[in-house]
C-alpha positions as a Markdown table, in Angstrom:
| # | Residue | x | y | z |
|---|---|---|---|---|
| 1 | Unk | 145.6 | -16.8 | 103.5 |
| 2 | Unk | 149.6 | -17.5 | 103.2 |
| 3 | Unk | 152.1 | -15.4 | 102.1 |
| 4 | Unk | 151.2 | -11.6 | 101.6 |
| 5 | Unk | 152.0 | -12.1 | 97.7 |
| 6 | Unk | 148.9 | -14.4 | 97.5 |
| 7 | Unk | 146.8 | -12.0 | 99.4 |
| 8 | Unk | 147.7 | -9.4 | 96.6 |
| 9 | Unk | 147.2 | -11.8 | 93.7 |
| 10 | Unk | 144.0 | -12.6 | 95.6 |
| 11 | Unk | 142.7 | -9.3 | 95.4 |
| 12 | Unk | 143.8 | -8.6 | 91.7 |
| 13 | Unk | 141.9 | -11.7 | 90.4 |
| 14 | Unk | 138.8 | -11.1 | 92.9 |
| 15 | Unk | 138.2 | -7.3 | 91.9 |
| 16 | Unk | 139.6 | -7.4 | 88.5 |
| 17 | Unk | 138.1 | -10.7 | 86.9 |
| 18 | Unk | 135.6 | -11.8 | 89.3 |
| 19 | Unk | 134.2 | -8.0 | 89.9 |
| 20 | Unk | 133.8 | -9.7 | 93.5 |
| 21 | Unk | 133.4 | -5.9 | 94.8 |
| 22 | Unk | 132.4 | -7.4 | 98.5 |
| 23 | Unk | 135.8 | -9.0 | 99.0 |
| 24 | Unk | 137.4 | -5.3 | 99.4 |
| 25 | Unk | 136.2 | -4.3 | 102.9 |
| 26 | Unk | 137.6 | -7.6 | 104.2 |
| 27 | Unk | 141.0 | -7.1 | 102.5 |
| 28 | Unk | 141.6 | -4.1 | 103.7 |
| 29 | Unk | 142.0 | -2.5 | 107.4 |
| 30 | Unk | 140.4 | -0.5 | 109.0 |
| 31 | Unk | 141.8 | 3.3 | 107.8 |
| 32 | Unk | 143.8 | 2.0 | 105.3 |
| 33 | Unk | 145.9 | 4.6 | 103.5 |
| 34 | Unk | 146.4 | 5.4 | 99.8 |
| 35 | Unk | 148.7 | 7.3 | 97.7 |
| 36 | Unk | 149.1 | 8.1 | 94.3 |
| 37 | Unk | 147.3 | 10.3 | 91.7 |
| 38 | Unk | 144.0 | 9.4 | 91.5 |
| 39 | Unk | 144.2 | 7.6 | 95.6 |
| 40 | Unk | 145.0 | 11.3 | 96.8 |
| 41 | Unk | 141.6 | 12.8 | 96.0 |
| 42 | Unk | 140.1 | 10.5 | 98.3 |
| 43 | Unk | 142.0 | 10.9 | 101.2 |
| 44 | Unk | 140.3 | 9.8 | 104.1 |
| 45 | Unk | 137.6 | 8.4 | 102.3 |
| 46 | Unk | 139.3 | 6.2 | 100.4 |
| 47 | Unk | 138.5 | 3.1 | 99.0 |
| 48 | Unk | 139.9 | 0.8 | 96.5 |
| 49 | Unk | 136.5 | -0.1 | 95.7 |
| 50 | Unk | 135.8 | 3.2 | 93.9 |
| 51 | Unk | 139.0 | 3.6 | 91.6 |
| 52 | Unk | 138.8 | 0.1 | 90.6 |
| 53 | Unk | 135.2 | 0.3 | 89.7 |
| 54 | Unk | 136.1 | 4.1 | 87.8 |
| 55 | Unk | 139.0 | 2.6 | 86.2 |
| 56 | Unk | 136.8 | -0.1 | 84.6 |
| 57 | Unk | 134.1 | 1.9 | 83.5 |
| 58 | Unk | 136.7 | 4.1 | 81.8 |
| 59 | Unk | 138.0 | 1.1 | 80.0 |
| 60 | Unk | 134.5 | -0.2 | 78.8 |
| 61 | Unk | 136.4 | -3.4 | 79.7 |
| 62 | Unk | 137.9 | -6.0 | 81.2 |
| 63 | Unk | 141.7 | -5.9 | 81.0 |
| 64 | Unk | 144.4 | -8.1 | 80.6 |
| 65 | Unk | 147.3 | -7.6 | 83.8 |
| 66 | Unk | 150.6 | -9.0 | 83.3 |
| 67 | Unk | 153.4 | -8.6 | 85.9 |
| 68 | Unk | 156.7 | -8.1 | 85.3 |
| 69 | Unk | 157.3 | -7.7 | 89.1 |
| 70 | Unk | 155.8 | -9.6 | 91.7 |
| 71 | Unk | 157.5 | -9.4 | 94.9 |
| 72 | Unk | 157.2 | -9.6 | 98.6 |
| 73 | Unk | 160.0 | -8.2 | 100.6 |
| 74 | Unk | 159.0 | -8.1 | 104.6 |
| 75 | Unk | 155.7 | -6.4 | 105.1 |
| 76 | Unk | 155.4 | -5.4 | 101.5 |
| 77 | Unk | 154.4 | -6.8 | 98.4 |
| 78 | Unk | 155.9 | -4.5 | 95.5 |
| 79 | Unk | 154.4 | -5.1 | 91.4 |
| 80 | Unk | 155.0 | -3.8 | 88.3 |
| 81 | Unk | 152.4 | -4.5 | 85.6 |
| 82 | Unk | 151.2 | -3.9 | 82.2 |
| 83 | Unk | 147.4 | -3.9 | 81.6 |
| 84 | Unk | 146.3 | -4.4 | 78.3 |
| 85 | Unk | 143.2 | -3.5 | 76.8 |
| 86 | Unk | 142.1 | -5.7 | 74.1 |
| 87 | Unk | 137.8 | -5.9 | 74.4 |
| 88 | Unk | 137.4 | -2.1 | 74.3 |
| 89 | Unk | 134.1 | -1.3 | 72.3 |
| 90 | Unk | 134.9 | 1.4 | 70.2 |
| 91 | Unk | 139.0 | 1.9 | 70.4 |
| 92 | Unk | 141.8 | -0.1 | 69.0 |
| 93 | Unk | 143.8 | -1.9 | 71.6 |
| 94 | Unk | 146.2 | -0.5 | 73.2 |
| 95 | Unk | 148.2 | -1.0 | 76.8 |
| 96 | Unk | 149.8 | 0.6 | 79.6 |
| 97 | Unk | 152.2 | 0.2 | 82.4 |
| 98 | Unk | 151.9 | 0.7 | 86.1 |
| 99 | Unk | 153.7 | 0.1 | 89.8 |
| 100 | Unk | 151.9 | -0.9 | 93.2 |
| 101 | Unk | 153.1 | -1.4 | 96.7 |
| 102 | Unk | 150.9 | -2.9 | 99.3 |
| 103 | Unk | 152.1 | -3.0 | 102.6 |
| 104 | Unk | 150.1 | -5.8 | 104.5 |
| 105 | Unk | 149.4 | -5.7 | 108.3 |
| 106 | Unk | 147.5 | -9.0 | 110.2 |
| 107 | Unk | 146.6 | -10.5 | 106.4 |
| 108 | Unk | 145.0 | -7.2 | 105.4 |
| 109 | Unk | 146.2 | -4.6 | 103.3 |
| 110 | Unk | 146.7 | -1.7 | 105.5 |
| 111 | Unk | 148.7 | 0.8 | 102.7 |
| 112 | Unk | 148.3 | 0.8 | 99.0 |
| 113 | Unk | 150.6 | 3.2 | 96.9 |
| 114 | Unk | 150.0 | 3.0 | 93.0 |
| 115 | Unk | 151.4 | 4.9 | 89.8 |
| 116 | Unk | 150.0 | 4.5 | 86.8 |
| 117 | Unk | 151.0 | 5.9 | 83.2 |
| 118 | Unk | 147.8 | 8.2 | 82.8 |
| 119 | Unk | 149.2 | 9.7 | 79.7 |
| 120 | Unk | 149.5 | 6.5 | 77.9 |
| 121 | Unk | 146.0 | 4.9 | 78.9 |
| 122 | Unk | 144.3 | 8.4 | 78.0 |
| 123 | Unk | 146.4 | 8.3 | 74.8 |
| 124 | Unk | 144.8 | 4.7 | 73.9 |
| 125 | Unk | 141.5 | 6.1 | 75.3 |
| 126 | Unk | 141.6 | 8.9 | 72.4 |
| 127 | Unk | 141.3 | 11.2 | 75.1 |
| 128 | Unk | 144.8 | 12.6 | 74.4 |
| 129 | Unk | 146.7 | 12.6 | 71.0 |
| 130 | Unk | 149.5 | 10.2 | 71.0 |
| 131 | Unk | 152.7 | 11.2 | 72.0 |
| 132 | Unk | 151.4 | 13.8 | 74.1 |
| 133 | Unk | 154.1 | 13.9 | 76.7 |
| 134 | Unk | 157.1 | 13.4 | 73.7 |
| 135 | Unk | 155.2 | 16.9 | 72.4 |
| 136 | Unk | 154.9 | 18.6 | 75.5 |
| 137 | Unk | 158.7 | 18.2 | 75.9 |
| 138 | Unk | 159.2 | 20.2 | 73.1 |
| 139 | Unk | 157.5 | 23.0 | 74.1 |
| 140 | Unk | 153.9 | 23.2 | 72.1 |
| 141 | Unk | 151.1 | 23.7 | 74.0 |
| 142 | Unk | 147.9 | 21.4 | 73.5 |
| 143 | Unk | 144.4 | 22.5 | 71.9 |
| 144 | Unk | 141.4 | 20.7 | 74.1 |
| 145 | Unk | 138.5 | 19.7 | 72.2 |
């Protein structure tokens, strides 16, 4: 495919814009490993497939991803991003930020560690009152609905 950078970029704009879903098992090795919040739960069973496709069904949208950090140092390909959500149906728009390293093993991706700002896309999700973490430094607790 090239450099491991394209291979990355390859699987953002498959998954993300194409919704080409059938491109993951040949992207990724056999017993590829995740980490990260939501990545954890899955643990051996994971699959990039089934974040991706709860992430987008949480958004009710396509989103925008710009990088800010797009970098391939040795095996690795390290990204910082910010994915903006403009099309949402019912919610104003709103954005988030995020980090991802992949580290790549015979043009596959064999390791995927990701951190997203939760707090922020449930806060533009209405999910969470804004500036929930800047109010749970001070101290007050939270009322659920």
């Amino acid at each position: 495919m090239g450099s491991k950078a394209e291979l990355v970029r390859f699987w953002f704009e498959e998954i993300w814009y194409r919704n080409n879903d059938q491109i993951q098992d040949e992207m990724f090795s056999t017993g590829a490993k995740a980490s990260g919040p939501v990545s954890n739960l899955a643990d051996k069973d994971f699959r990039s497939i089934d974040i991706v496709s709860a992430l987008k069904a949480r958004l009710e949208c396509t989103p925008e991803v710009s990088f800010s950090v797009f970098e391939e140092l040795g095996d690795c390909v390290i990204t910082c991003f910010t994915v903006a959500v403009t099309k949402h149906p019912t919610r104003p728009p709103f954005d988030f930020d995020g980090q991802m390293m992949f580290r790549i093993k015979d043009d596959k991706i064999a390791e995927i560690h990701s951190n997203l700002n939760y707090i922020k896309m449930f806060e533009g999700l209405g999910q969470m009152p804004q500036d929930t973490l800047l109010i749970s430094l001070t101290g007050a607790e939270m009322q659920w609905k």
